[in-house]
Kinemage of the C-alpha trace (Angstrom):
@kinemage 1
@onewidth
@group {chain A} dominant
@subgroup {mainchain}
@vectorlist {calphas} color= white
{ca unk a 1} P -22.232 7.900 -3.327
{ca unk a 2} L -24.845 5.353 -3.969
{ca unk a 3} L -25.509 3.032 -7.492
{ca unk a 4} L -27.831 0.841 -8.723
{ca unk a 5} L -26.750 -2.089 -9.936
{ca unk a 6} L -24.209 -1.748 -12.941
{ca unk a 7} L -26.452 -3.752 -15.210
{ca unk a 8} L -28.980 -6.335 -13.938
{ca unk a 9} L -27.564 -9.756 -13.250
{ca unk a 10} L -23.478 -7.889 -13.037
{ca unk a 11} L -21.714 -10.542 -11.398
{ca unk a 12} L -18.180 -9.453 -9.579
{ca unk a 13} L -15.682 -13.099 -8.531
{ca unk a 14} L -13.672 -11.380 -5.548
{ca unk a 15} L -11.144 -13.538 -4.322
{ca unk a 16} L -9.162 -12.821 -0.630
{ca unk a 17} L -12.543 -10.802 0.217
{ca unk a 18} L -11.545 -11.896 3.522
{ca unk a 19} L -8.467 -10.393 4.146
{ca unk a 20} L -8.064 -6.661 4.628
{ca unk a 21} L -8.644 -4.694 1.480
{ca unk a 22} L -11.119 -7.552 0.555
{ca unk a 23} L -13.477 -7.123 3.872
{ca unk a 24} L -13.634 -3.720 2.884
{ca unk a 25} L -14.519 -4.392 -0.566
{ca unk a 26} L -17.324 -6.824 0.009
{ca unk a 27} L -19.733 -4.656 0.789
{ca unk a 28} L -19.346 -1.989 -1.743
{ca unk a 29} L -19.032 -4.904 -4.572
{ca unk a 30} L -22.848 -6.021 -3.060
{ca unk a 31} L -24.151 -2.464 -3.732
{ca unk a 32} L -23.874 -2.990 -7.845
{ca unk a 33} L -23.419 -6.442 -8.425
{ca unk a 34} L -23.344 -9.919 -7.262
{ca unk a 35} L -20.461 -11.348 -5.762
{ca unk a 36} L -19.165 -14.722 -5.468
{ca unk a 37} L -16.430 -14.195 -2.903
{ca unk a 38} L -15.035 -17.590 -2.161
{ca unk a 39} L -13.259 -19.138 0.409
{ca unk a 40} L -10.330 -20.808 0.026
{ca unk a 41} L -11.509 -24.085 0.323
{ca unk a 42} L -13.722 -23.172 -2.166
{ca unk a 43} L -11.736 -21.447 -4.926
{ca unk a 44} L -8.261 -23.401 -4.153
{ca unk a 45} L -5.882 -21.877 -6.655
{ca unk a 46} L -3.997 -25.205 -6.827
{ca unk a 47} L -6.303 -26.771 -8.555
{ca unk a 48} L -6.681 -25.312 -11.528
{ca unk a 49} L -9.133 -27.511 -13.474
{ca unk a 50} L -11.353 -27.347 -10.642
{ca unk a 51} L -11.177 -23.400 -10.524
{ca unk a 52} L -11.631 -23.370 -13.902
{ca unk a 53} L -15.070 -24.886 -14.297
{ca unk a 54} L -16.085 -23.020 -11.434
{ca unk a 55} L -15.444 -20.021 -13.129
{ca unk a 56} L -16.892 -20.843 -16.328
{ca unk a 57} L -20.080 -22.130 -14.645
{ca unk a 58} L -20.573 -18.540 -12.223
{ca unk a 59} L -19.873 -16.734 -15.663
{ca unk a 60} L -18.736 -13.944 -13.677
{ca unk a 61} L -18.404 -10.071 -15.467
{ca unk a 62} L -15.689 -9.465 -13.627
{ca unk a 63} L -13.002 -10.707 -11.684
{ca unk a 64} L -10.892 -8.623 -8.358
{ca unk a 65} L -7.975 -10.623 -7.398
{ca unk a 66} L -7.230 -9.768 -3.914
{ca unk a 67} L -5.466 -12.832 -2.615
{ca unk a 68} L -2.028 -12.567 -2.351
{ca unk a 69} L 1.147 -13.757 -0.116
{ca unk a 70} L 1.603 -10.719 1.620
{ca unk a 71} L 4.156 -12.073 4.509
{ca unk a 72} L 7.547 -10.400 3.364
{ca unk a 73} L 9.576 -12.314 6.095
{ca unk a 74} L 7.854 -15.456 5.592
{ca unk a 75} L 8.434 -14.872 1.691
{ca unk a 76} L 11.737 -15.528 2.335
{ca unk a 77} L 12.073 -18.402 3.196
{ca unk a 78} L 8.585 -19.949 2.033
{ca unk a 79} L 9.379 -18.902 -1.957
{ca unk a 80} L 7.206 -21.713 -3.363
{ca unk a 81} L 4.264 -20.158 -1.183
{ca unk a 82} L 4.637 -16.623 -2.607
{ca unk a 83} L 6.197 -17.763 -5.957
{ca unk a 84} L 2.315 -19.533 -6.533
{ca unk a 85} L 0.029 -16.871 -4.878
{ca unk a 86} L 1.134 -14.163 -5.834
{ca unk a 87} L 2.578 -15.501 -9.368
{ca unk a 88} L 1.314 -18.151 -11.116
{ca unk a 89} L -2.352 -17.717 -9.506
{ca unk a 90} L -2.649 -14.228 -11.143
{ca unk a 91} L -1.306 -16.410 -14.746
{ca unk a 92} L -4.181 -18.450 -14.197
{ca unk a 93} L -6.580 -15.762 -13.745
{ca unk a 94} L -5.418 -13.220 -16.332
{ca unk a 95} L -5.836 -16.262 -19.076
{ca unk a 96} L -9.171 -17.232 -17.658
{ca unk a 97} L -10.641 -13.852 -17.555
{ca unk a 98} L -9.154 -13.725 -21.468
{ca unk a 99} L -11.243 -16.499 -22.480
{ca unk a 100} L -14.120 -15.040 -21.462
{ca unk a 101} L -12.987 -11.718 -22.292
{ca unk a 102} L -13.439 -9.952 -18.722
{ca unk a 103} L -11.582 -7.110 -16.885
{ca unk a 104} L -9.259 -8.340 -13.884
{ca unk a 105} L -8.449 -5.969 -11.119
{ca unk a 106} L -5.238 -7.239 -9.392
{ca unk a 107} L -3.370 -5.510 -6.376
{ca unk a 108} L 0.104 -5.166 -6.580
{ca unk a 109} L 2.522 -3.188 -4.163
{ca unk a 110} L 5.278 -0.592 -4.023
{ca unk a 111} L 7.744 -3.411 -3.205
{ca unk a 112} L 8.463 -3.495 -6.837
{ca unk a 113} L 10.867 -0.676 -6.259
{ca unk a 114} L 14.033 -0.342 -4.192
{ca unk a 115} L 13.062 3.118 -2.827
{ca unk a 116} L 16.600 4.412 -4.832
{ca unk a 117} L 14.951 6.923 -6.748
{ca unk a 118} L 14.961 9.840 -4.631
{ca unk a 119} L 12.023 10.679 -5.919
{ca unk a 120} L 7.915 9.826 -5.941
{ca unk a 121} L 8.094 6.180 -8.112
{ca unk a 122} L 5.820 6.973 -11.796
{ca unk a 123} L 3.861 3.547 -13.193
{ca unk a 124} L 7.190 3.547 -16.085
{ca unk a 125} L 9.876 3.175 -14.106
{ca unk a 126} L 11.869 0.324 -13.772
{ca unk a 127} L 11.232 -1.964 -11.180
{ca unk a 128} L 13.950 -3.665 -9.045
{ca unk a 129} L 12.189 -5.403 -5.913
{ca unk a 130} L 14.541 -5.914 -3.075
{ca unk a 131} L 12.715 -9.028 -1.489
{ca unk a 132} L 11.307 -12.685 -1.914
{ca unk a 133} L 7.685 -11.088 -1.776
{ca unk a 134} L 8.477 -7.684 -4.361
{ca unk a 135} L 9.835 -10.298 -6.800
{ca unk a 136} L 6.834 -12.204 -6.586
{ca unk a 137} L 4.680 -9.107 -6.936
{ca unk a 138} L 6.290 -8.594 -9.882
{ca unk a 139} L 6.058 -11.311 -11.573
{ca unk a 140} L 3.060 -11.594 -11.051
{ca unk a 141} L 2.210 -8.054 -12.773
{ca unk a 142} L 4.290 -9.641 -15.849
{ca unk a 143} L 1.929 -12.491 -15.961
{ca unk a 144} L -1.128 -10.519 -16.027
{ca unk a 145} L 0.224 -8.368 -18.712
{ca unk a 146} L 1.081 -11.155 -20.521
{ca unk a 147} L -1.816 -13.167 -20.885
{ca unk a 148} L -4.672 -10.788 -20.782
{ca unk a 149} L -5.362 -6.972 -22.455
{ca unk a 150} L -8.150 -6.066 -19.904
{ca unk a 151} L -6.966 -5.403 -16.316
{ca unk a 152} L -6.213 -2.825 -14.020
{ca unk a 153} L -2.853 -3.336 -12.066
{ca unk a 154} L -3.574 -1.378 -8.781
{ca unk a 155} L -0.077 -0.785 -6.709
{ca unk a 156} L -0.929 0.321 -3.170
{ca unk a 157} L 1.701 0.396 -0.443
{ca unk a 158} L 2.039 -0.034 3.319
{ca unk a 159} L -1.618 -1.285 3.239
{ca unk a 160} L -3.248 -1.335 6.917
{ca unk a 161} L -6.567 -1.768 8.556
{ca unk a 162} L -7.132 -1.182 12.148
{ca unk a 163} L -9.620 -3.483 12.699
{ca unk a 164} L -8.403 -6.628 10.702
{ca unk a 165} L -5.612 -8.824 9.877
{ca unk a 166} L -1.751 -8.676 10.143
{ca unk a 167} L -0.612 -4.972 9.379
{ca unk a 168} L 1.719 -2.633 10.785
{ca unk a 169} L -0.695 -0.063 12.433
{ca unk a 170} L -1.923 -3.190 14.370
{ca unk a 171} L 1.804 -4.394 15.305
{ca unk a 172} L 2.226 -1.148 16.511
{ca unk a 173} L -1.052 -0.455 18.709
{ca unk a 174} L -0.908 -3.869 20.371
{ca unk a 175} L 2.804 -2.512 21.316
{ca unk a 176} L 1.612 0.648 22.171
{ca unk a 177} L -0.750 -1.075 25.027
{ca unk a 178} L 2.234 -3.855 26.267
{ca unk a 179} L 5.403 -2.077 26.127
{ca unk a 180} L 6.847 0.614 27.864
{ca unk a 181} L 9.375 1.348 25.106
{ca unk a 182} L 10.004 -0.494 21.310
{ca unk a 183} L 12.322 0.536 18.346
{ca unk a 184} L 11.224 1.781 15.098
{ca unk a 185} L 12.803 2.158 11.621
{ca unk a 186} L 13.276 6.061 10.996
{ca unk a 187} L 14.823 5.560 7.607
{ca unk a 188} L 12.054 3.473 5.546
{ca unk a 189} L 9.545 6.146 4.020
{ca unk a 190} L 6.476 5.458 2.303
{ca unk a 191} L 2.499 5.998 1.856
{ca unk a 192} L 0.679 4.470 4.671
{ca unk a 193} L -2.739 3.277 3.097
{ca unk a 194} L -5.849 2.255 4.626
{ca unk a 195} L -7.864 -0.788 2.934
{ca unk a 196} L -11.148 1.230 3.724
{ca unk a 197} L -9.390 4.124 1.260
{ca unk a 198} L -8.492 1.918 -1.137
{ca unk a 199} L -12.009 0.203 -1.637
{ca unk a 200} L -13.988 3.267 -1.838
{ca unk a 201} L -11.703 4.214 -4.657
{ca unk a 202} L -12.226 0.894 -6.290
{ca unk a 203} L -15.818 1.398 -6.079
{ca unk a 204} L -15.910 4.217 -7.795
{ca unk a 205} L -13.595 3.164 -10.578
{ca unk a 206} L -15.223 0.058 -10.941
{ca unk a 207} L -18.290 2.212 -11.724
{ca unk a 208} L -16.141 4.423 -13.943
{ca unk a 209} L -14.730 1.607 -16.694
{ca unk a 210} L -18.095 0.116 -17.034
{ca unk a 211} L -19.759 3.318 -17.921
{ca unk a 212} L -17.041 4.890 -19.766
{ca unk a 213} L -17.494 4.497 -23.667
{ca unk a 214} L -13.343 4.760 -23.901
{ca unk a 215} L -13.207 2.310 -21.859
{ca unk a 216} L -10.052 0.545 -23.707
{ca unk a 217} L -7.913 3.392 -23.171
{ca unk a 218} L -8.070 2.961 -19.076
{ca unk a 219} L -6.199 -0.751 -18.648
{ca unk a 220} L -2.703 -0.592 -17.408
{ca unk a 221} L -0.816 -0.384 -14.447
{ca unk a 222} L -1.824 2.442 -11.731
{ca unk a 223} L -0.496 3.420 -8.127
{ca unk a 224} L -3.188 4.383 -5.471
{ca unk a 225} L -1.976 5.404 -2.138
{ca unk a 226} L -2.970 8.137 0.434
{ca unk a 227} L -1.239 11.332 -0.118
{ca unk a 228} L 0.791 11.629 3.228
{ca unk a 229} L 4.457 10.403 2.667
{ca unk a 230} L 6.220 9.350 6.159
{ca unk a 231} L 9.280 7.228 7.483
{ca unk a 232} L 7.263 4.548 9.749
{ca unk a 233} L 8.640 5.797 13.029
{ca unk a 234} L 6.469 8.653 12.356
{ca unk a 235} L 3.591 6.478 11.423
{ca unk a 236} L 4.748 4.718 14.932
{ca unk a 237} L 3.769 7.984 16.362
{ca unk a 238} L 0.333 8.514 15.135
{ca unk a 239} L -0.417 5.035 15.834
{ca unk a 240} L 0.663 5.740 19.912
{ca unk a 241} L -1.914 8.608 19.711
{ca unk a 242} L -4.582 7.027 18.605
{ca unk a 243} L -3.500 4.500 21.223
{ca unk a 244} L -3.446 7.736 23.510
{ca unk a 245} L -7.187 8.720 22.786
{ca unk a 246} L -8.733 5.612 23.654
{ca unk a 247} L -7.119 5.915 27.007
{ca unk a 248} L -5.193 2.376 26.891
{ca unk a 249} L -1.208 3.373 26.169
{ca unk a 250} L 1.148 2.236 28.377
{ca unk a 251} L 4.136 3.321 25.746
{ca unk a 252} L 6.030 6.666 26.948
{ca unk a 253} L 9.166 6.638 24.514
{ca unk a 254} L 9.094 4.732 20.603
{ca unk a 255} L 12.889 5.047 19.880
{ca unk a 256} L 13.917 5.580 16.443
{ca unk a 257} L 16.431 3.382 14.830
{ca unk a 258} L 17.847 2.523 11.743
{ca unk a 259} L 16.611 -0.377 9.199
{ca unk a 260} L 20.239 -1.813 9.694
{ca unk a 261} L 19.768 -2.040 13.468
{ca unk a 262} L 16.479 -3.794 12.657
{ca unk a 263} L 16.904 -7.436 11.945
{ca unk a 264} L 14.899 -8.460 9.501
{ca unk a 265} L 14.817 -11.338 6.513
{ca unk a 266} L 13.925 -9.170 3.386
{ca unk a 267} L 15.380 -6.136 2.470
{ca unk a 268} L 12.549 -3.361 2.150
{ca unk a 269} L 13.036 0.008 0.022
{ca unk a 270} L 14.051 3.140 2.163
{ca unk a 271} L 11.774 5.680 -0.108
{ca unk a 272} L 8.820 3.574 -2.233
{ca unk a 273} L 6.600 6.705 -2.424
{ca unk a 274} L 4.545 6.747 -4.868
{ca unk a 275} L 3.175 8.862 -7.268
{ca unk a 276} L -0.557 9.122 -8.072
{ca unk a 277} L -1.068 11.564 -10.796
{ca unk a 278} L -2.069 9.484 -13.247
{ca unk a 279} L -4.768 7.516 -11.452
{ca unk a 280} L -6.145 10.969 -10.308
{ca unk a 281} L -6.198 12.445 -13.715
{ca unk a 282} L -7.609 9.078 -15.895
{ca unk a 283} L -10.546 8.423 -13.414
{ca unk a 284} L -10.698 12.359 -11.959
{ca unk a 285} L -12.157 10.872 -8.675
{ca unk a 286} L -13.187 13.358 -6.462
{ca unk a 287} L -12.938 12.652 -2.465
C-alpha cells in the first residue's frame, strides 16, 4: 500500500534503525515522513543533555524507539548494559516525547512472561520475566507508562531477520551449512517473527493513529507476532529447509533436546505465545 506523506514536513526520530526491525523500518518511515535515524555516536543515550537538545532542535512528530539490549546471555552478566538501554533510555524518551507532547512507539518482548500460563499470554496479565534481559524489558514498559500518556508498547517475540544481525534463524542456517549434526531445545514454544512482518504492520498503524479522529483511545500496550506457534526445534527444521533449497546444507540430523540439557545463562519461558486479538481488532489491519 502506498501514502503520501502524513502531513507535509511529518518528521519520524527512529532510533536502532540499524539493527533488525529498524533496517526494515527505514524505508517505510521515508515513504510518509522524514526521518532522523541516528547513529549511536550521534544520539548517545548517555548523555542525556546532549540528546535532549538534539531532540528539541529536530522537533520531531514522532519518536520509534527501536534500540534495545537484546543479548539475553550477555544480560546476565552485563546488567548495567541492559538495566540503561533497555530501562532508563526508554525513561528518558517517554518524558521527552511528553514535553513536547508526541506519540512514542517502543518494542518490547514476550520475555516479560515465564511461559507458565498454559495458555496464549493477553496484554493484562501479569508479567514475571525469568531473565536479566525480560526484567529489563519490563521495566522499561513501566517507565514509559509512567512518564508519558501517548505511546504504543509493541511486544513482539522471537524476532529474526535472515539477512541481518544476531538472531536465531541465522544461528541456525550458518549451522545448517557447518555441522553435520547440533542440538535443539524441543520444549521452548513461541511465535517466531520476522522484522520485515513487523514493520509493514508498523507502517500501517503508524498511518492508522495519525488519521484516526479517536485517536486517544488506541495508546497502550499491544502484542504483534506471526500467527504460527512452534517449539524452536521445529523452527530448527524450517530453517534446515530453507538451508536445503538453496542447495548449501551439510546438516542430516538436528537432535532435539531439552532446555535443561541446554546450558544457558538466563532462564527463557517454555510457552510465551502470544495472543494478538486485540491488536487485530483496534487497528483491523488487513494482510
Amino acid at each position: 500500500m502506498n501514502y503520501s506523506f502524513i502531513e507535509p514536513n511529518y518528521k519520524f526520530l527512529l532510533t536502532g534503525a540499524t539493527g533488525q526491525v529498524g533496517h526494515e523500518m527505514l524505508p517505510f518511515l521515508k515513504k510518509i515522513g522524514n526521518v532522523w535515524a541516528p547513529s549511536r555516536s550521534e544520539f548517545n543515550l548517555s548523555d542525556t543533555s546532549s540528546i535532549s537538545k538534539k531532540i528539541h532542535n529536530y522537533k520531531p512528530d514522532m519518536i520509534v524507539n527501536l534500540a534495545a539490549y537484546t543479548d539475553v546471555e550477555g544480560a546476565e552478566t552485563n546488567h548495567e548494559t541492559a538495566h540503561y538501554i533497555n530501562q532508563l533510555a526508554p525513561r528518558f524518551l517517554a518524558k521527552e516525547s511528553n514535553k513536547i507532547s508526541i506519540p512514542l512507539i517502543h518494542f518490547s518482548t514476550d520475555y516479560v512472561f515465564d511461559g507458565k500460563k498454559g495458555r496464549p499470554y493477553i496484554e493484562t496479565d501479569v508479567p514475571n520475566p525469568l531473565n536479566v534481559y525480560g526484567k529489563s524489558k519490563l521495566k522499561g514498559e513501566e517507565e514509559i507508562q509512567n512518564n508519558h500518556d501517548k505511546y504504543l508498547i509493541i511486544r513482539a517475540a522471537w524476532v529474526y531477520n535472515k539477512t541481518k544481525g544476531k538472531n536465531f534463524y541465522r544461528t541456525i542456517a550458518d549451522l545448517c551449512k557447518s555441522q553435520n549434526q547440533f542440538n535443539v531445545v524441543d520444549n521452548e514454544i513461541g511465535n517466531p517473527t520476522s522484522a520485515d512482518f513487523l514493520a509493514k504492520k508498523m507502517y500501517d498503524v503508524i498511518i492508522q493513529i495519525n488519521r484516526d479522529k479517536k485517536i486517544e483511545n488506541l495508546w497502550g500496550v499491544y502484542h504483534l507476532v506471526e500467527d504460527e506457534a512452534i517449539s524452536r526445534y521445529d523452527f530448527a527444521r524450517k530453517i534446515l529447509a530453507d538451508v536445503k533449497i538453496e542447495n548449501k546444507a551439510i546438516s542430516t540430523n538436528i537432535k532435539a533436546i531439552k532446555s535443561h540439557e541446554y546450558k544457558a545463562l538466563a532462564k527463557r519461558p517454555k510457552n510465551s505465545v502470544l495472543n494478538i486479538d486485540k491488536f487485530n481488532k483496534t487497528f483491523s489491519l488487513k494482510g
